[in-house]
Jmol script that loads the backbone (N, CA, C; Angstrom):
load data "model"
ATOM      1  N   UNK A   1     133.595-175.113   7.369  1.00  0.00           N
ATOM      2  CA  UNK A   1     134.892-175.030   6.716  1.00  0.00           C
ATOM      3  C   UNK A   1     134.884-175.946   5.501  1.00  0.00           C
ATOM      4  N   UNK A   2     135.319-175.390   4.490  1.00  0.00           N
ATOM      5  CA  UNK A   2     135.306-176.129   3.259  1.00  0.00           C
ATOM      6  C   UNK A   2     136.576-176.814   3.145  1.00  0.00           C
ATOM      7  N   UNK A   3     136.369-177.981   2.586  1.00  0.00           N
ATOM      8  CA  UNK A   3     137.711-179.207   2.889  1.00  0.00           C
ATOM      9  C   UNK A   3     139.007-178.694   2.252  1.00  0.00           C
ATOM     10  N   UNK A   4     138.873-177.962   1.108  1.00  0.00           N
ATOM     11  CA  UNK A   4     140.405-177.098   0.491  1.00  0.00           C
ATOM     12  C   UNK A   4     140.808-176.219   1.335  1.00  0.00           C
ATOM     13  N   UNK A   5     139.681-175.710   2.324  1.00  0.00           N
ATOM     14  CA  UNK A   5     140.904-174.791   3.959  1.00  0.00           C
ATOM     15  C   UNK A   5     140.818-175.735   4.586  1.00  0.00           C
ATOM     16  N   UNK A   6     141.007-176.527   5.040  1.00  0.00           N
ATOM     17  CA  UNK A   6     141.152-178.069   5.806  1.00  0.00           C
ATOM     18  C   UNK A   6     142.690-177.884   6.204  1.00  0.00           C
ATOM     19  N   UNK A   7     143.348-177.698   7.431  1.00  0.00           N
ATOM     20  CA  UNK A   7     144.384-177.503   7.333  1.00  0.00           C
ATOM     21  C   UNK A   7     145.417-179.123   6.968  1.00  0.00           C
ATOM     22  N   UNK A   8     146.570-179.365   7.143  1.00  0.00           N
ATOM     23  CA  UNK A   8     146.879-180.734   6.248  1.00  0.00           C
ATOM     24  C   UNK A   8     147.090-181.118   7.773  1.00  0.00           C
ATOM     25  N   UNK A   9     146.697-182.492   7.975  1.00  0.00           N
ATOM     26  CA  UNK A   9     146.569-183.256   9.180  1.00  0.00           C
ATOM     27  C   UNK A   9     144.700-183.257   9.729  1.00  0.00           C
ATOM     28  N   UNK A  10     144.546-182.229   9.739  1.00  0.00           N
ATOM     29  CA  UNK A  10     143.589-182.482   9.887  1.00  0.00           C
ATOM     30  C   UNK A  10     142.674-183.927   9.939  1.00  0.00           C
ATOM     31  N   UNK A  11     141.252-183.856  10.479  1.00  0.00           N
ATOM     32  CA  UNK A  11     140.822-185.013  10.341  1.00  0.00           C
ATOM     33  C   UNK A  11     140.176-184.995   9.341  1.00  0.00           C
ATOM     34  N   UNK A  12     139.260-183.903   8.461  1.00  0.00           N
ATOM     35  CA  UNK A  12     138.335-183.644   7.660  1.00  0.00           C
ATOM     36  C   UNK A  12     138.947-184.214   6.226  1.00  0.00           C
ATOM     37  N   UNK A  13     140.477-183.392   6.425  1.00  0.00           N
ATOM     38  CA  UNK A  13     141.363-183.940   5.147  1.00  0.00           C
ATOM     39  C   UNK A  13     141.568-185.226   5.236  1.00  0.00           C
ATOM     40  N   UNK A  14     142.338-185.844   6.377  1.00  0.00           N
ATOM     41  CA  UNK A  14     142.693-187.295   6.779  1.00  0.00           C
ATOM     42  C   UNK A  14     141.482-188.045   6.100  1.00  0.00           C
ATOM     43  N   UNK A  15     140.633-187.965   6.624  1.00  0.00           N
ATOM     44  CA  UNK A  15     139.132-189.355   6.017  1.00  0.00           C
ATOM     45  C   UNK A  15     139.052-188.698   4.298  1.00  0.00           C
ATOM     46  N   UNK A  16     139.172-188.037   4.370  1.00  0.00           N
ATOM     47  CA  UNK A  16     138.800-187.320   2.475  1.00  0.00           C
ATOM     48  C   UNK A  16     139.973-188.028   1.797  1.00  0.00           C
ATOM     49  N   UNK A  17     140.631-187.824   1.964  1.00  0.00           N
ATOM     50  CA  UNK A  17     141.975-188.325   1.472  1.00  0.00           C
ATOM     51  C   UNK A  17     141.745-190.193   1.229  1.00  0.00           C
ATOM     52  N   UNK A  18     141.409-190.504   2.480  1.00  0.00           N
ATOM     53  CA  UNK A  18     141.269-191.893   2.516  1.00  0.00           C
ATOM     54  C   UNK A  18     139.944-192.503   1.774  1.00  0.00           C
ATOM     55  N   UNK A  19     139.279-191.865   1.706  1.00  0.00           N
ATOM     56  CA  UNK A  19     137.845-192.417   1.571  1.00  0.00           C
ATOM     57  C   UNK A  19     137.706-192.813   0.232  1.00  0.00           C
ATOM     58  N   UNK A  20     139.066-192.549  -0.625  1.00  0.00           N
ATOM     59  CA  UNK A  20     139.477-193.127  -2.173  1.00  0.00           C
ATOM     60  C   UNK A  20     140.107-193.944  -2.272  1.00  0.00           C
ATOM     61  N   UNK A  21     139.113-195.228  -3.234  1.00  0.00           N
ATOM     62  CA  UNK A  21     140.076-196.623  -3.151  1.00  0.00           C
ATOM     63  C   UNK A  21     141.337-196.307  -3.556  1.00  0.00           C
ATOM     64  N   UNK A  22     141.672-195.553  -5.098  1.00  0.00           N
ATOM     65  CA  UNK A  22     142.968-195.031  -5.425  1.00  0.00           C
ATOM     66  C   UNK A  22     143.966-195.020  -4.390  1.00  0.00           C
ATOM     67  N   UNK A  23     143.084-193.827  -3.744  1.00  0.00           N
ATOM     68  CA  UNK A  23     144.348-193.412  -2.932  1.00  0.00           C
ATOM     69  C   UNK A  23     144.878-194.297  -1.707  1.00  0.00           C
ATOM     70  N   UNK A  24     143.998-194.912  -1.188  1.00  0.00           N
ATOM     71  CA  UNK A  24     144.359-195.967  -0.232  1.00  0.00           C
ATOM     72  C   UNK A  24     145.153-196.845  -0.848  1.00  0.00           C
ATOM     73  N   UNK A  25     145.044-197.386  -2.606  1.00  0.00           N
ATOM     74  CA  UNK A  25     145.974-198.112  -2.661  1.00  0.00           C
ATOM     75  C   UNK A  25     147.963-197.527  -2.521  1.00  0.00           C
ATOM     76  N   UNK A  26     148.015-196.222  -3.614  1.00  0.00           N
ATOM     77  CA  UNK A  26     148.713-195.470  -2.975  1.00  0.00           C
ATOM     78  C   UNK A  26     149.165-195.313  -1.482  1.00  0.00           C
ATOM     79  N   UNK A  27     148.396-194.879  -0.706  1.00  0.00           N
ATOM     80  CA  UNK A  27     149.535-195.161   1.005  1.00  0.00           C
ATOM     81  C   UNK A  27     149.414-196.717   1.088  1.00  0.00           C
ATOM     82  N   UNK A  28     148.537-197.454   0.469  1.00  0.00           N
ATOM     83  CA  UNK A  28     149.097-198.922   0.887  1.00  0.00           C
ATOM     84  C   UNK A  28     150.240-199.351   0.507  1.00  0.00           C
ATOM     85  N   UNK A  29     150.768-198.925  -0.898  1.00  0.00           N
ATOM     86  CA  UNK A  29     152.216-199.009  -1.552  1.00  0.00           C
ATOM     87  C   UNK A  29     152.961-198.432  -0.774  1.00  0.00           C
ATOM     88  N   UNK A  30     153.230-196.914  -0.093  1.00  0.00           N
ATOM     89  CA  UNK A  30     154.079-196.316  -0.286  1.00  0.00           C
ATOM     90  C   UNK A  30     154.442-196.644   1.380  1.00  0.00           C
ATOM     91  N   UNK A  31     153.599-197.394   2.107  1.00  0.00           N
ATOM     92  CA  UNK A  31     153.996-198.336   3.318  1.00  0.00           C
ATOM     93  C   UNK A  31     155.209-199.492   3.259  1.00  0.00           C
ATOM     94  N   UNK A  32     155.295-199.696   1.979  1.00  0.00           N
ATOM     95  CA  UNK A  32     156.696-200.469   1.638  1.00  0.00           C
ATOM     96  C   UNK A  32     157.683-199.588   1.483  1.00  0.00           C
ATOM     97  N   UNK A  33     157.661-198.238   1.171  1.00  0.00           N
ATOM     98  CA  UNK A  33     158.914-197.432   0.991  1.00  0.00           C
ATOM     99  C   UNK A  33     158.477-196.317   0.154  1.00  0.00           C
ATOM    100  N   UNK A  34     159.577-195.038  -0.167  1.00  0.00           N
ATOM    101  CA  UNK A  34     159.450-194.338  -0.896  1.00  0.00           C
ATOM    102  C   UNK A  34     159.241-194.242  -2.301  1.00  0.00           C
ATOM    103  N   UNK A  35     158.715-193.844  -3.097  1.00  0.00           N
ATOM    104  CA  UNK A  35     158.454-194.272  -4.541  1.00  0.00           C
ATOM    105  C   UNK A  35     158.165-193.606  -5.711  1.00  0.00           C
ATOM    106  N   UNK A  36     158.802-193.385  -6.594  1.00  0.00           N
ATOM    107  CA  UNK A  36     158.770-191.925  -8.160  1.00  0.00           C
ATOM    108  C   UNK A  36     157.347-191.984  -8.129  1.00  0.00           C
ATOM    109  N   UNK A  37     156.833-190.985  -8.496  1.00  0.00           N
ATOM    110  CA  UNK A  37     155.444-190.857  -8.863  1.00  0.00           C
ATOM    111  C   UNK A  37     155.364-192.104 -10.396  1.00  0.00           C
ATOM    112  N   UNK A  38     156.137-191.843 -10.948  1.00  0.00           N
ATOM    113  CA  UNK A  38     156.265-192.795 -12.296  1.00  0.00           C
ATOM    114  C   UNK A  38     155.829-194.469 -12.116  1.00  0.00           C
ATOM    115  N   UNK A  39     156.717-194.708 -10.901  1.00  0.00           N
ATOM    116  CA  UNK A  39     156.213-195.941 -10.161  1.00  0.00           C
ATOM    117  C   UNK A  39     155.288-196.483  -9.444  1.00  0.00           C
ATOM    118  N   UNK A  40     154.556-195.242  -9.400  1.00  0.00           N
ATOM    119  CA  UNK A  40     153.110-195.194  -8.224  1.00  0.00           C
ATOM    120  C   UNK A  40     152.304-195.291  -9.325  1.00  0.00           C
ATOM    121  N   UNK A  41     152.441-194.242 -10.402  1.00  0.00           N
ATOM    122  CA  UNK A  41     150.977-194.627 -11.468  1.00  0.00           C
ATOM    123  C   UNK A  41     151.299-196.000 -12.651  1.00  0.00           C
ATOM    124  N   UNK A  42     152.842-196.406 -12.224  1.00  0.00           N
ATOM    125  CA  UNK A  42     152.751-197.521 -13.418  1.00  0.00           C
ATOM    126  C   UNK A  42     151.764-198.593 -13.232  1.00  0.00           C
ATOM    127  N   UNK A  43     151.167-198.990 -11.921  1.00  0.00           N
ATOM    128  CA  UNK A  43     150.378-199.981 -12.241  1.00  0.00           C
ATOM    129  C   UNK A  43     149.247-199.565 -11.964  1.00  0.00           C
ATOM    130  N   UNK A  44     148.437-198.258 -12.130  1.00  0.00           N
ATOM    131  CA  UNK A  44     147.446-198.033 -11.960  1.00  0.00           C
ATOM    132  C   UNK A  44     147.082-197.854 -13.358  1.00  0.00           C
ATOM    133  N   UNK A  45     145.527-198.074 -13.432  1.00  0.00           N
ATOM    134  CA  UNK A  45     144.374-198.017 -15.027  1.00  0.00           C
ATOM    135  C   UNK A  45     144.195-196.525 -14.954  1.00  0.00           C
ATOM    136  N   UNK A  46     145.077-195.627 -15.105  1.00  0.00           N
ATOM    137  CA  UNK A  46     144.597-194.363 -15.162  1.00  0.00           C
ATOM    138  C   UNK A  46     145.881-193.545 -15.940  1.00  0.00           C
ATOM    139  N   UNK A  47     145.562-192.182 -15.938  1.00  0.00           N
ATOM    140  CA  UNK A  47     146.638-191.726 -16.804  1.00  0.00           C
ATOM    141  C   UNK A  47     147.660-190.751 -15.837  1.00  0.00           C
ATOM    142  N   UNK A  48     148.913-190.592 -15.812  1.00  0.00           N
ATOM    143  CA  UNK A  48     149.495-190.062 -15.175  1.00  0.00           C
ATOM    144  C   UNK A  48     149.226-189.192 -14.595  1.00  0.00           C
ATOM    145  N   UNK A  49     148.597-187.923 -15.367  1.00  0.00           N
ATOM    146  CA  UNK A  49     147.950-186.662 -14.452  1.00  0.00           C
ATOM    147  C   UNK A  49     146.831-186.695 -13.506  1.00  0.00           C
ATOM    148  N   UNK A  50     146.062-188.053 -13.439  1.00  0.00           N
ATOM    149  CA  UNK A  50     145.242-188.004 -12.817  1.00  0.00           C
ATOM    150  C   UNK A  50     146.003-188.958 -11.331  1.00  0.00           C
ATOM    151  N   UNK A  51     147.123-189.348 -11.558  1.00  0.00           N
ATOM    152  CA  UNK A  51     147.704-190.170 -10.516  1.00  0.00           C
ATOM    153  C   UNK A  51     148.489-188.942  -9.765  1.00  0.00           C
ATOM    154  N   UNK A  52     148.264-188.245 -10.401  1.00  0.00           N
ATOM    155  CA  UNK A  52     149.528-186.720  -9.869  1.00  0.00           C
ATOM    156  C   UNK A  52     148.149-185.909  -8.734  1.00  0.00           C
ATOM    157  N   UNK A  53     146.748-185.843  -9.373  1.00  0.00           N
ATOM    158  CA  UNK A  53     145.591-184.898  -8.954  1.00  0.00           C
ATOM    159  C   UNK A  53     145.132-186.176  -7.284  1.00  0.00           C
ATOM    160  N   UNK A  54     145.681-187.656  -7.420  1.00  0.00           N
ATOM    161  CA  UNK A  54     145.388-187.976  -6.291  1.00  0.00           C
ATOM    162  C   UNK A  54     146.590-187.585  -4.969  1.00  0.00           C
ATOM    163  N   UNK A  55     147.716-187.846  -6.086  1.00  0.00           N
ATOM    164  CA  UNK A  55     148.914-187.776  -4.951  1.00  0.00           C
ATOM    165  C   UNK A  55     148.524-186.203  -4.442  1.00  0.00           C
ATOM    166  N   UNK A  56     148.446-185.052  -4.806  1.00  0.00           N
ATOM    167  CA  UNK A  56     148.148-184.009  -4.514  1.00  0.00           C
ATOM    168  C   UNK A  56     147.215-183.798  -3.185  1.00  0.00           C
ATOM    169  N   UNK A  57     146.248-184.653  -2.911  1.00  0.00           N
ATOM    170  CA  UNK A  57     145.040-184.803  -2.736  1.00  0.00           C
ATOM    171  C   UNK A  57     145.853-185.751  -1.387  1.00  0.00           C
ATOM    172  N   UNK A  58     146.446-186.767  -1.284  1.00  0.00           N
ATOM    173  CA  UNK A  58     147.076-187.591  -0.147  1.00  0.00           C
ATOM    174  C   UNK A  58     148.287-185.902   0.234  1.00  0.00           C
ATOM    175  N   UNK A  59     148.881-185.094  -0.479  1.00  0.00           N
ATOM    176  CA  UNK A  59     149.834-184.853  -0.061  1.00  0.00           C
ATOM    177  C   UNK A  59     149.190-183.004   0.871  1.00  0.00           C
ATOM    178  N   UNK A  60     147.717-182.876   0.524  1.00  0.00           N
ATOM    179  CA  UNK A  60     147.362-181.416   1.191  1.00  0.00           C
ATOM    180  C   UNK A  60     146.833-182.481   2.333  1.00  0.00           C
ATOM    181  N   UNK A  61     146.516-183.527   2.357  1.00  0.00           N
ATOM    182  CA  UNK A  61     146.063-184.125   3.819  1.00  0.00           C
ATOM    183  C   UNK A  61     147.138-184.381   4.801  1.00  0.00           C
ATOM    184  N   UNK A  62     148.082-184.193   4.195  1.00  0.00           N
ATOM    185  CA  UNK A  62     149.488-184.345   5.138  1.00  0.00           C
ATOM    186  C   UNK A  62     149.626-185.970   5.157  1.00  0.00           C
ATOM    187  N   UNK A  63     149.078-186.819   4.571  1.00  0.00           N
ATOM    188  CA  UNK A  63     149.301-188.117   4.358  1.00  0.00           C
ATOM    189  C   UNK A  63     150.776-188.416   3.924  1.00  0.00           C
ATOM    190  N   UNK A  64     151.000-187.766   2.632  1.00  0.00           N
ATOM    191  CA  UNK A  64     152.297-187.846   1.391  1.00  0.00           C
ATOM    192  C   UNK A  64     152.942-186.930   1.479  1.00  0.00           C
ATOM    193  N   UNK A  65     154.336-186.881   1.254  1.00  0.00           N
ATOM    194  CA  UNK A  65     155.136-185.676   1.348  1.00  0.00           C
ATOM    195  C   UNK A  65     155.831-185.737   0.016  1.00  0.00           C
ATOM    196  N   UNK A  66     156.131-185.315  -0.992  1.00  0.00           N
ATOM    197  CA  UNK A  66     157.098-185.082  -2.020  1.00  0.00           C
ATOM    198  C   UNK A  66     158.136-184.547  -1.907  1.00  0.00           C
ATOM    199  N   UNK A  67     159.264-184.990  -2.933  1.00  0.00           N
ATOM    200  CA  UNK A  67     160.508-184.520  -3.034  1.00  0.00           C
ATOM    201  C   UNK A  67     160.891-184.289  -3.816  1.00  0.00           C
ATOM    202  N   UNK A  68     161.631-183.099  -5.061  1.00  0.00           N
ATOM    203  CA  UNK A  68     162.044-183.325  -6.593  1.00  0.00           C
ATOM    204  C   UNK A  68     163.340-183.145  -6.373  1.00  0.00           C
ATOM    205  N   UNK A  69     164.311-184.458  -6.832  1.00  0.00           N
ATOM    206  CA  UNK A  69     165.106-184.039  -7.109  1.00  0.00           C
ATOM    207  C   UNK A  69     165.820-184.597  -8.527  1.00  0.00           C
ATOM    208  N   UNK A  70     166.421-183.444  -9.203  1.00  0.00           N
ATOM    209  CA  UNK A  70     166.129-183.192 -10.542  1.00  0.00           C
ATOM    210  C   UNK A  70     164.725-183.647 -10.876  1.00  0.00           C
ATOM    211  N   UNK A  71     164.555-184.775 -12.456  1.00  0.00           N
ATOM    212  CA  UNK A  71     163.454-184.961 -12.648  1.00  0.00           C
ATOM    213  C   UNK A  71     162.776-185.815 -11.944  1.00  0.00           C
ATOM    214  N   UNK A  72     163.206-186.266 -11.026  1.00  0.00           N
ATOM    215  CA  UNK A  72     162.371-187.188 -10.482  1.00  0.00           C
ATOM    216  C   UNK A  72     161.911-187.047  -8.964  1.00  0.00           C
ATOM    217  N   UNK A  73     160.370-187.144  -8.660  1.00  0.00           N
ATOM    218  CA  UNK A  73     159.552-186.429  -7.757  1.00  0.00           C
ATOM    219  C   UNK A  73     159.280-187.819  -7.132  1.00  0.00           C
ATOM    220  N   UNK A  74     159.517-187.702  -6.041  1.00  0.00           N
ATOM    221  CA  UNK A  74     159.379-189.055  -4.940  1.00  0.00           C
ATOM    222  C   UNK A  74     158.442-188.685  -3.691  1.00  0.00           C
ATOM    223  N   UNK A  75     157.697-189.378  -3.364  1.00  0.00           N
ATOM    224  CA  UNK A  75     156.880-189.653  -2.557  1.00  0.00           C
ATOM    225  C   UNK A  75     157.359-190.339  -1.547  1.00  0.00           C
ATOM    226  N   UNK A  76     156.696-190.266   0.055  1.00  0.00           N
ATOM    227  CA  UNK A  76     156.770-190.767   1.213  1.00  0.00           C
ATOM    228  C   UNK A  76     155.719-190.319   1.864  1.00  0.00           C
ATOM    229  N   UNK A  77     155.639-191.744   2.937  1.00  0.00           N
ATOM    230  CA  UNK A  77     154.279-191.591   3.739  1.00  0.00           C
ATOM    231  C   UNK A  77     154.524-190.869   5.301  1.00  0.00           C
ATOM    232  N   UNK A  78     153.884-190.135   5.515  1.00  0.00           N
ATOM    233  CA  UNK A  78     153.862-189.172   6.548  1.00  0.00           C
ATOM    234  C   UNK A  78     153.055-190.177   8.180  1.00  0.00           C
ATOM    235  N   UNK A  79     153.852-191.022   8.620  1.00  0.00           N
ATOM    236  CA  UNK A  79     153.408-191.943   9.812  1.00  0.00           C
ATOM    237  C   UNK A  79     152.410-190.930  10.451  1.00  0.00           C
ATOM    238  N   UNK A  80     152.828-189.797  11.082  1.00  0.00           N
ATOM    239  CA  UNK A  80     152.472-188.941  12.136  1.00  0.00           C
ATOM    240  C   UNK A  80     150.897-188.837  11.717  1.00  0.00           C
ATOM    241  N   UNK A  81     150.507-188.617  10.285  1.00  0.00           N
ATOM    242  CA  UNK A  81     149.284-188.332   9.777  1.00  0.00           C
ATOM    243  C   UNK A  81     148.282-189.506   9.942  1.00  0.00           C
ATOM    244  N   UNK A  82     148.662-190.834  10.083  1.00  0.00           N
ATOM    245  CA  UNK A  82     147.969-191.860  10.415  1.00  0.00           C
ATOM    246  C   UNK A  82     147.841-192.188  11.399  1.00  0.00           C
ATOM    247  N   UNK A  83     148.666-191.733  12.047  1.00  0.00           N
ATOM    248  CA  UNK A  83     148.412-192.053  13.844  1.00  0.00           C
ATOM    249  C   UNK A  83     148.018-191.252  14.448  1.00  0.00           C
ATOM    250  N   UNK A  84     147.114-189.891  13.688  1.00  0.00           N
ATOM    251  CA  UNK A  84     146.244-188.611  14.065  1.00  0.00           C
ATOM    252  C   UNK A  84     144.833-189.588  13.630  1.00  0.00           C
ATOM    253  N   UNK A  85     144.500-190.114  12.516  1.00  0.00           N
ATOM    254  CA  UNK A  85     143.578-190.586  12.001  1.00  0.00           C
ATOM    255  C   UNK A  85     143.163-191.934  13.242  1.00  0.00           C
ATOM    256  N   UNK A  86     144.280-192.831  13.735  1.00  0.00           N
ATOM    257  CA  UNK A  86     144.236-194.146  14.161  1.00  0.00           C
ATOM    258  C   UNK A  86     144.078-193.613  15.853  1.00  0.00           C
ATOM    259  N   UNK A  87     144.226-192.660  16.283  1.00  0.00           N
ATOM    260  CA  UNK A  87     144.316-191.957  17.498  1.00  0.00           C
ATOM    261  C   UNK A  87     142.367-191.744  17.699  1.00  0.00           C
ATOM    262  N   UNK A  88     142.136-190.664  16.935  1.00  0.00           N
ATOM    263  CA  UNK A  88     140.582-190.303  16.815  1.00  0.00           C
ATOM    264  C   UNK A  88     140.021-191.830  16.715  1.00  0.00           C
ATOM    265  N   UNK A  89     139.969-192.764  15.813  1.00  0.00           N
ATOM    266  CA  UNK A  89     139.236-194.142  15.900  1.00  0.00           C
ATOM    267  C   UNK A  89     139.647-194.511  17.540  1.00  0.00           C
ATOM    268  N   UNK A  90     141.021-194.922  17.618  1.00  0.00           N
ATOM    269  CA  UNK A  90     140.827-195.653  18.844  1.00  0.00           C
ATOM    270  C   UNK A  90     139.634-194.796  20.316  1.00  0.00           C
ATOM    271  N   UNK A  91     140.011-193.429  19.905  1.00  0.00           N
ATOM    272  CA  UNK A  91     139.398-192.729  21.325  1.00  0.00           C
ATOM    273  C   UNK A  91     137.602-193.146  20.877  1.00  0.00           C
ATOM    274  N   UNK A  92     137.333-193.109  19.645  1.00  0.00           N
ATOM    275  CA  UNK A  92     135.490-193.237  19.755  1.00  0.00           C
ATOM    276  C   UNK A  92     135.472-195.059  19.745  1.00  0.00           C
ATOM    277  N   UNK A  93     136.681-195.962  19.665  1.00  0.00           N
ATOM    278  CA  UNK A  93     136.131-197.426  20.162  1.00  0.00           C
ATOM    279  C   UNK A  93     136.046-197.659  21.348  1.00  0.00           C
ATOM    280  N   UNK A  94     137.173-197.239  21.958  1.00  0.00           N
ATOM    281  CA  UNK A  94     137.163-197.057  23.723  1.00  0.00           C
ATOM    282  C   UNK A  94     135.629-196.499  24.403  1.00  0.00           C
ATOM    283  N   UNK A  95     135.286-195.302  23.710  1.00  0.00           N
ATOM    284  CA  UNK A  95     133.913-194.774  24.001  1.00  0.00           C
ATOM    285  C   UNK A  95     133.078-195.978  24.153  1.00  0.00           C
ATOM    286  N   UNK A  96     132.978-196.095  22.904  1.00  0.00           N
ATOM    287  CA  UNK A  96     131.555-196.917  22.920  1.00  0.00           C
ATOM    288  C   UNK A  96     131.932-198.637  23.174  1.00  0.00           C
ATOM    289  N   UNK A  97     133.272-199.151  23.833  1.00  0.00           N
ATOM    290  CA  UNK A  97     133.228-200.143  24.065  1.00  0.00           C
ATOM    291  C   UNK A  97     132.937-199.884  25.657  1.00  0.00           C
ATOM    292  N   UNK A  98     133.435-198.668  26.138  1.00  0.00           N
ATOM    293  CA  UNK A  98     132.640-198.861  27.573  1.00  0.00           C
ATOM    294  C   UNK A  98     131.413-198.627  27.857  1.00  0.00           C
ATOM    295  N   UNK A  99     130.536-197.454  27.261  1.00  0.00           N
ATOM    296  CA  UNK A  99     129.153-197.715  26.662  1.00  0.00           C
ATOM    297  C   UNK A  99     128.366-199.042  26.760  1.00  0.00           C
ATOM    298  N   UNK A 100     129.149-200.188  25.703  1.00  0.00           N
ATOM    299  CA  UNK A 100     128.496-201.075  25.424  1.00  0.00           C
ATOM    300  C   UNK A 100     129.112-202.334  27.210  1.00  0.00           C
ATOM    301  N   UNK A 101     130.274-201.994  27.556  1.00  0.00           N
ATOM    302  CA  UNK A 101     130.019-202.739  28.580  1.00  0.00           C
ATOM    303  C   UNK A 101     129.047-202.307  29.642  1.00  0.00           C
ATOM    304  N   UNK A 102     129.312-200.870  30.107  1.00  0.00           N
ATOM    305  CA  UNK A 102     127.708-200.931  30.856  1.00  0.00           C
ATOM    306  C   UNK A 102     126.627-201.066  30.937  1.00  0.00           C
ATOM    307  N   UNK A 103     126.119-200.952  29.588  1.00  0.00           N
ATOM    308  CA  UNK A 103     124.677-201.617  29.115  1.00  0.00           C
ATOM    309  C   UNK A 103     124.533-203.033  29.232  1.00  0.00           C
ATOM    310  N   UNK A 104     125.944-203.935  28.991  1.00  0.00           N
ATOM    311  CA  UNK A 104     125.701-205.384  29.292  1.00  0.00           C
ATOM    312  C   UNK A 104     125.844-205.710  30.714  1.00  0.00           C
ATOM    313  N   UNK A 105     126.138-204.542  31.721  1.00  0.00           N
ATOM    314  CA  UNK A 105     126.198-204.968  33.231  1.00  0.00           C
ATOM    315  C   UNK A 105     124.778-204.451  33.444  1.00  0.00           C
ATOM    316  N   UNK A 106     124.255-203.501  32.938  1.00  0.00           N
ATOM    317  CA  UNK A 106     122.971-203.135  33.315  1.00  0.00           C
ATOM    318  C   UNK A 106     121.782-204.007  33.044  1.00  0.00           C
ATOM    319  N   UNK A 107     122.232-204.830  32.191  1.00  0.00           N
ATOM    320  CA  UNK A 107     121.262-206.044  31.173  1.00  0.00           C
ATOM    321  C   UNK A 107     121.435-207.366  32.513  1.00  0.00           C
ATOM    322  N   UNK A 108     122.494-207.304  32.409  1.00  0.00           N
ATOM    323  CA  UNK A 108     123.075-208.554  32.993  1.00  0.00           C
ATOM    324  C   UNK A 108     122.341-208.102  34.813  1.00  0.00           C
ATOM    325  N   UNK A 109     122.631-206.713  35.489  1.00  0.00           N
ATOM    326  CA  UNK A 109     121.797-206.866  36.805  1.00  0.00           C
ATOM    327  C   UNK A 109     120.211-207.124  36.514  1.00  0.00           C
ATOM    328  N   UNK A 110     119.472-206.249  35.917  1.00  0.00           N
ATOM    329  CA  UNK A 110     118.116-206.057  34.882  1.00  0.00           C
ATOM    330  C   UNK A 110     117.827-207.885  34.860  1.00  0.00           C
ATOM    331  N   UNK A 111     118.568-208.380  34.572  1.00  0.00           N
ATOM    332  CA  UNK A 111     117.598-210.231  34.697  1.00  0.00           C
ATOM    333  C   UNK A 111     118.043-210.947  35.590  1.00  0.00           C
ATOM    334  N   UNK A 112     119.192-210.205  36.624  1.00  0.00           N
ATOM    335  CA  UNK A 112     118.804-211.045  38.338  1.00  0.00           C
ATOM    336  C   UNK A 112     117.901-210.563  38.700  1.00  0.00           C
ATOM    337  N   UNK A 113     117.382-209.402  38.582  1.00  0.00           N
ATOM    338  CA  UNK A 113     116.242-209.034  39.276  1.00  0.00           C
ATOM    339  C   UNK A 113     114.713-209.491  38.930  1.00  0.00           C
ATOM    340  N   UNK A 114     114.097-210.299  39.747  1.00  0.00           N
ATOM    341  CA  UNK A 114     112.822-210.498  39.484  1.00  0.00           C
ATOM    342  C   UNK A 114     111.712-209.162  39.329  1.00  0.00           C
ATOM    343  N   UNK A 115     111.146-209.200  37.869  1.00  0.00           N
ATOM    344  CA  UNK A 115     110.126-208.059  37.556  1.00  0.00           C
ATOM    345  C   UNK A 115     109.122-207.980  38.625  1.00  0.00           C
ATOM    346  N   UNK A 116     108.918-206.624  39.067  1.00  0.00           N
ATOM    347  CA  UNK A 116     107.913-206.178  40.147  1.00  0.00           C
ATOM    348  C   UNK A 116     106.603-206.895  39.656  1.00  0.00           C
ATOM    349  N   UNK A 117     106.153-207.754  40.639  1.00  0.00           N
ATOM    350  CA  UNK A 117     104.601-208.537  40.245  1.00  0.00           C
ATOM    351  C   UNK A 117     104.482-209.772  39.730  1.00  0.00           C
ATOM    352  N   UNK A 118     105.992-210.482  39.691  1.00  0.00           N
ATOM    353  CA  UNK A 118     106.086-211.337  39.190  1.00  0.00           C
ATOM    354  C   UNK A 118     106.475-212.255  40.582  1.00  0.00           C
ATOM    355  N   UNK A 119     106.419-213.538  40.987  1.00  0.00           N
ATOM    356  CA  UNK A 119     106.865-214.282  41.739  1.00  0.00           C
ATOM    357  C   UNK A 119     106.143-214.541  42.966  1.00  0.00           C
TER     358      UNK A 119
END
end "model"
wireframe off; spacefill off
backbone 0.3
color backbone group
């Protein structure tokens, strides 16, 4: 599946979306509140349309949601979409933190036991 049919939530979109410092700074802002697009690219080194081609890009991942009313197009962060992203991490740390505890009980029986031929 190619990431533009990626449906929005998704995980493929979710990490794509994120995996741009830009745009991470973007949902890092827009974690303080809702915000004009005008206000999102004023302090970025870039030029407006290209602050519009990221928000686009946070908003098919289901990250950002937009709103126009009259001229002015406002942004908000979509919680539900990060706690799809923070859901998948926690389930593969849990994995491999129990993983890694049985290997340290297996380590840990493995040197009470005296090696066959030894003693």
């Amino acid at each position: 599946m190619q990431l533009s049919q990626s449906r929005p939530g998704s995980l493929d979109a979710l990490f794509h979306a994120l995996a741009d410092p830009t745009r991470r700074a973007l949902v890092e802002r827009l974690t303080r509140g809702p915000a004009s697009v005008s206000a999102l690219a004023e302090p970025m080194a870039m030029s407006l349309p290209a602050v519009l081609q990221h928000l686009q890009v946070l908003e098919a991942s289901g990250l950002v949601c937009t709103e126009k009313v009259g001229r002015v197009r406002t942004c908000r962060l979509e919680p539900q979409a990060l706690r799809t992203a923070e859901s998948w991490i926690t389930e593969r740390r849990t994995l491999w933190e129990r993983r890694l505890d049985r290997l340290g009980e297996y380590l840990a029986r493995a040197s009470d036991d005296p090696a066959p031929g030894r003693g």
